[in-house]
N, CA and C atoms as an extended XYZ file, in Angstrom:
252
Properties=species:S:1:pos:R:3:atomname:S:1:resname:S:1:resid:I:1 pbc="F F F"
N         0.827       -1.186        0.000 N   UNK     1
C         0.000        0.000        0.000 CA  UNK     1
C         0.873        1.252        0.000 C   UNK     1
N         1.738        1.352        0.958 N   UNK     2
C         2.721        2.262        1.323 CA  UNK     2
C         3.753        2.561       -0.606 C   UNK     2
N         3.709        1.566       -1.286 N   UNK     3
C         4.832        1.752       -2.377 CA  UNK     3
C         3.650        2.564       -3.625 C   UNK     3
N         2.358        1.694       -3.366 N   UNK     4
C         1.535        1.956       -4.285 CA  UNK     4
C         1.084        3.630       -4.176 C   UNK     4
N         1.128        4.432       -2.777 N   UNK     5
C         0.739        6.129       -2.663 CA  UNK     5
C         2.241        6.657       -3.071 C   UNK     5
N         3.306        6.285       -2.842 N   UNK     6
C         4.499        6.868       -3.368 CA  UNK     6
C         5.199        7.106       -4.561 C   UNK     6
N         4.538        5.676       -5.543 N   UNK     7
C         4.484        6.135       -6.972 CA  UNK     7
C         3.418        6.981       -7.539 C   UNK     7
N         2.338        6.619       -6.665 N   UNK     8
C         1.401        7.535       -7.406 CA  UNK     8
C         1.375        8.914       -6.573 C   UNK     8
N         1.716        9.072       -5.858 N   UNK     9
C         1.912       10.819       -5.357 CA  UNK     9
C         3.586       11.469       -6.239 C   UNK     9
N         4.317       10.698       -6.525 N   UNK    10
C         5.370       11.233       -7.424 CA  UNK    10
C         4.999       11.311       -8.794 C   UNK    10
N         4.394       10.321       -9.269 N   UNK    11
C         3.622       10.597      -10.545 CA  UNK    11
C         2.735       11.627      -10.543 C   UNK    11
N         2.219       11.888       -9.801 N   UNK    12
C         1.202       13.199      -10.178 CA  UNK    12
C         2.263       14.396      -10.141 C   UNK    12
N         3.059       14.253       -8.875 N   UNK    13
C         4.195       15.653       -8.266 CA  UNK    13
C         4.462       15.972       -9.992 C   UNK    13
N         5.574       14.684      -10.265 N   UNK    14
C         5.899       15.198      -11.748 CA  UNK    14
C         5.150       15.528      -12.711 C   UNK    14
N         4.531       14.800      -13.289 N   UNK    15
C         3.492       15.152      -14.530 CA  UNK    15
C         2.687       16.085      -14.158 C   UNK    15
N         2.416       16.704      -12.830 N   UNK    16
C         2.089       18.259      -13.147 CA  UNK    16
C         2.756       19.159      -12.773 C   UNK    16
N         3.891       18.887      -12.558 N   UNK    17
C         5.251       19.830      -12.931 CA  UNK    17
C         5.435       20.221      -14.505 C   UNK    17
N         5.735       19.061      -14.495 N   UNK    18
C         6.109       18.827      -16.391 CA  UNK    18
C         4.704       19.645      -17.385 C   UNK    18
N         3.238       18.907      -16.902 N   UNK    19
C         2.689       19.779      -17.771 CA  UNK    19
C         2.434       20.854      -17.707 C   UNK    19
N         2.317       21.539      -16.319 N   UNK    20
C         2.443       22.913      -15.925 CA  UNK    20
C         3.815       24.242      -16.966 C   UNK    20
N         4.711       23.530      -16.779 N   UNK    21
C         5.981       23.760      -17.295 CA  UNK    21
C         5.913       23.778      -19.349 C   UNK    21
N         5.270       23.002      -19.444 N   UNK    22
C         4.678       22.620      -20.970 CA  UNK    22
C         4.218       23.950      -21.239 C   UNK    22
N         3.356       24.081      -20.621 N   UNK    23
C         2.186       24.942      -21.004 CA  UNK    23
C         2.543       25.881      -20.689 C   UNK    23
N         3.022       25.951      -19.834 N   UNK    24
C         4.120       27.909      -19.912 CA  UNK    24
C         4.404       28.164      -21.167 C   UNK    24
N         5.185       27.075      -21.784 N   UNK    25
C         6.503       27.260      -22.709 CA  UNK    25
C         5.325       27.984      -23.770 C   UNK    25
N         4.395       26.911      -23.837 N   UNK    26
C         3.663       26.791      -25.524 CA  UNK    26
C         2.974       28.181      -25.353 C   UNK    26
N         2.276       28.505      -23.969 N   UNK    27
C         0.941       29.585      -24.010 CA  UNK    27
C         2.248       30.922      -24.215 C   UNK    27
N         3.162       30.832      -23.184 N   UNK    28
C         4.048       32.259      -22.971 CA  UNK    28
C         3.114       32.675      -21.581 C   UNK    28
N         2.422       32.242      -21.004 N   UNK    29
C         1.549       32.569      -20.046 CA  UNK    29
C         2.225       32.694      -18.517 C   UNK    29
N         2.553       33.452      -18.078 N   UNK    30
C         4.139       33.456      -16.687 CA  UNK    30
C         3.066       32.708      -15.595 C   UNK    30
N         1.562       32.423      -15.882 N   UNK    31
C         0.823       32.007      -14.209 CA  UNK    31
C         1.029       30.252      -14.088 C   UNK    31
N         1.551       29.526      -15.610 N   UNK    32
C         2.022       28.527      -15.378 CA  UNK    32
C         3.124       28.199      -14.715 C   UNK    32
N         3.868       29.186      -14.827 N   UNK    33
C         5.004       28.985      -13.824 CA  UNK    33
C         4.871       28.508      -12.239 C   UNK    33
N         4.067       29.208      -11.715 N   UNK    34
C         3.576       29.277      -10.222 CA  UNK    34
C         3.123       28.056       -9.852 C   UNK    34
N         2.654       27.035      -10.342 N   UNK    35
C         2.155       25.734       -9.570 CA  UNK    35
C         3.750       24.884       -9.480 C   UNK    35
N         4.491       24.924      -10.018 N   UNK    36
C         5.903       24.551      -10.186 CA  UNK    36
C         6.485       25.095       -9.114 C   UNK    36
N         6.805       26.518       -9.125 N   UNK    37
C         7.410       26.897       -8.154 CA  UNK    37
C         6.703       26.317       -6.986 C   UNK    37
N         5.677       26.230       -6.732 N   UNK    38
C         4.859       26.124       -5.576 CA  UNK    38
C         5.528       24.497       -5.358 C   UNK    38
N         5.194       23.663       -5.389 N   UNK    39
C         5.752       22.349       -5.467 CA  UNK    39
C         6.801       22.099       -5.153 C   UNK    39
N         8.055       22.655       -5.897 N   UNK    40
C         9.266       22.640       -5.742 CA  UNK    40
C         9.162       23.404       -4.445 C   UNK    40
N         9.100       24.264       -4.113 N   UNK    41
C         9.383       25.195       -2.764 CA  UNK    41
C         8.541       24.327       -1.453 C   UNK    41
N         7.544       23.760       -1.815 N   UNK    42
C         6.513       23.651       -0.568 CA  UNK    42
C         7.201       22.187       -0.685 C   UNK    42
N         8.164       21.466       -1.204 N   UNK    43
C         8.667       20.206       -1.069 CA  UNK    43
C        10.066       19.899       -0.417 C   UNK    43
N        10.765       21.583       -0.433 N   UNK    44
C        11.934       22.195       -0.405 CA  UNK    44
C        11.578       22.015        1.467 C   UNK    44
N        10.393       22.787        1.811 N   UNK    45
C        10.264       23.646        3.157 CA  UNK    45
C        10.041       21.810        3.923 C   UNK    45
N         8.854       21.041        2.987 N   UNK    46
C         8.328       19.864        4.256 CA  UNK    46
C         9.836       18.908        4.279 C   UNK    46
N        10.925       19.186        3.157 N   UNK    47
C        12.003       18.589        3.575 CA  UNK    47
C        12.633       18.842        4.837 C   UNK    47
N        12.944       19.899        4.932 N   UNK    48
C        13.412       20.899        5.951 CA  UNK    48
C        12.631       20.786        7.804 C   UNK    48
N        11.361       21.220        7.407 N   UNK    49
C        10.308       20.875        8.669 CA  UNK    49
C        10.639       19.659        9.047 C   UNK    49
N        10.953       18.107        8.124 N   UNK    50
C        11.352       16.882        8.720 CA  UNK    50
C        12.183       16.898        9.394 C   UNK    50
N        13.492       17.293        8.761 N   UNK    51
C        14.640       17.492        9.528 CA  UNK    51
C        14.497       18.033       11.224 C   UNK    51
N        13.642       19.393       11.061 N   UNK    52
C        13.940       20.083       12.465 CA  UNK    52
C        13.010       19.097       13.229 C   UNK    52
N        11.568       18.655       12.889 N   UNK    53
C        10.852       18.372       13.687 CA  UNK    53
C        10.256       16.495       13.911 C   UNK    53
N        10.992       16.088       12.775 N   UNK    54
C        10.618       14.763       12.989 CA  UNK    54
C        12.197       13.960       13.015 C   UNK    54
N        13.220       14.386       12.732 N   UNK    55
C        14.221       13.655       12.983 CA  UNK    55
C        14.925       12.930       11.745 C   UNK    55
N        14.784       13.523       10.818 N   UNK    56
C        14.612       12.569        9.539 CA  UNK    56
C        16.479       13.665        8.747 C   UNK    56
N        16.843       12.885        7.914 N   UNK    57
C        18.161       13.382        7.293 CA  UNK    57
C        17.716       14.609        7.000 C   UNK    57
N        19.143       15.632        6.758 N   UNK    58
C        18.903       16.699        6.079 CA  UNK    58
C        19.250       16.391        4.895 C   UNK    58
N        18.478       16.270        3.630 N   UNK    59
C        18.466       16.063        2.417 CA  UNK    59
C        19.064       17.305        1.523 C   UNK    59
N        20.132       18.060        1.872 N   UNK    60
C        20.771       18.997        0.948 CA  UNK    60
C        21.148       18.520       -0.307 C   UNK    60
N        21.037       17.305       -0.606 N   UNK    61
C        21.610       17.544       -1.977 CA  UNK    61
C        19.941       17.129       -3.136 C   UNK    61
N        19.024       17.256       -2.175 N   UNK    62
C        17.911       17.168       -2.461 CA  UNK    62
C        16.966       18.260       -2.494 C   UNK    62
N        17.353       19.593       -1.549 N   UNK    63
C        16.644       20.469       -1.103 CA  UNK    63
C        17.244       21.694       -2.192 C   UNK    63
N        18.615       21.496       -2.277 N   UNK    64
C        19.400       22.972       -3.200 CA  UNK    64
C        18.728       22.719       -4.669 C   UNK    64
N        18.402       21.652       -5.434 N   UNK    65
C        18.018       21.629       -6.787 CA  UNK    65
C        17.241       21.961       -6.567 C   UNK    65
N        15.870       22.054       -5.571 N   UNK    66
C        14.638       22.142       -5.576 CA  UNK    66
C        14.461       23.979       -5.258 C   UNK    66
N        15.613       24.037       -4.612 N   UNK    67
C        15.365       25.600       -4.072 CA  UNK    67
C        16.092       26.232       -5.996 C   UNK    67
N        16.865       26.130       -5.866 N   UNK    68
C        17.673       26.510       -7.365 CA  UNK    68
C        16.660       26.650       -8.823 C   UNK    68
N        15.939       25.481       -8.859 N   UNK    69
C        14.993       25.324      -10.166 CA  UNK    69
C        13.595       26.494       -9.580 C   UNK    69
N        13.227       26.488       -8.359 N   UNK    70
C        12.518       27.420       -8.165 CA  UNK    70
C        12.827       28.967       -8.099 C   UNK    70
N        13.604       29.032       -8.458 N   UNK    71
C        14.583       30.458       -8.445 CA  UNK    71
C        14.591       30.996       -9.904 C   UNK    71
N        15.050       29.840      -10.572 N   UNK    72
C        15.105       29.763      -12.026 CA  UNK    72
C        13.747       29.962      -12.509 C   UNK    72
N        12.676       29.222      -12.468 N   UNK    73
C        11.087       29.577      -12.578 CA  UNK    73
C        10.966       30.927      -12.727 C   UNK    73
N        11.114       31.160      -10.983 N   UNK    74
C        10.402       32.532      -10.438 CA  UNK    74
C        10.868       33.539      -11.356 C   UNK    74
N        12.233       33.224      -11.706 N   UNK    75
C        13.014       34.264      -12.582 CA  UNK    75
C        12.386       34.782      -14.132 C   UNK    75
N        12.262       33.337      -14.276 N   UNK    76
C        11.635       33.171      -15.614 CA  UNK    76
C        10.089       34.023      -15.950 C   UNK    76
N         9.193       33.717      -14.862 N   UNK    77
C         7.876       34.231      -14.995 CA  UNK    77
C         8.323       35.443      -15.029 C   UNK    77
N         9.024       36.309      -13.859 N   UNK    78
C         9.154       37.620      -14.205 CA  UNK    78
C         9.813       38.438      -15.491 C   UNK    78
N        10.846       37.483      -16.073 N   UNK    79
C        11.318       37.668      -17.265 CA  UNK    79
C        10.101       37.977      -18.354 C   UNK    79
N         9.169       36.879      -18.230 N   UNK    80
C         8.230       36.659      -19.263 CA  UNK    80
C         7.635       37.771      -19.139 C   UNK    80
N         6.800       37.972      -18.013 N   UNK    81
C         5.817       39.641      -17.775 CA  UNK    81
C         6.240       40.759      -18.625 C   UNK    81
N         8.020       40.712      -18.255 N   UNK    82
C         8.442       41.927      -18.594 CA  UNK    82
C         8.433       41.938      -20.130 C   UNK    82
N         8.389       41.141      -21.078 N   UNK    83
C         8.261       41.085      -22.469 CA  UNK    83
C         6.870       41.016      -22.956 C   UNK    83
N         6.083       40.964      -22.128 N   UNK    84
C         4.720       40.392      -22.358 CA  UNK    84
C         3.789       42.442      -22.669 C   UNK    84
């Protein structure tokens, strides 16, 4: 049960990353950006919250791509506005 919510909660994580990310590219639309960032960041923070509060590894080499690609996003949407 436990393997069967972990593929399928990563399968969704990604494929609506990915199509979120799609559909930026194709529309030029910067509000696709934001469910991405959101994800990446709010996956970044419950990494982090484990660490302080449940005892669990600090996953840095897991947490910096996630903080980094959301940086890159955020960057991006505002890039886009400004041409828009």
């Amino acid at each position: 049960m436990g393997l069967s919510s972990q593929v399928g909660d990563m399968s969704a994580f990604f494929l609506t990353l990915a199509s979120c990310l799609l559909i930026a590219l194709i529309s030029g639309r910067r509000s696709w950006y934001y469910p991405p960032i959101m994800l990446l960041s709010f996956t970044a923070i419950g990494r982090i919250v484990a660490w302080l509060v449940h005892d669990a590894a600090l996953a840095l080499d897991l947490i910096a791509p996630e903080v980094i690609v959301s940086i890159i996003l955020l960057i991006a949407a505002r890039r886009l506005a400004n041409e828009a």
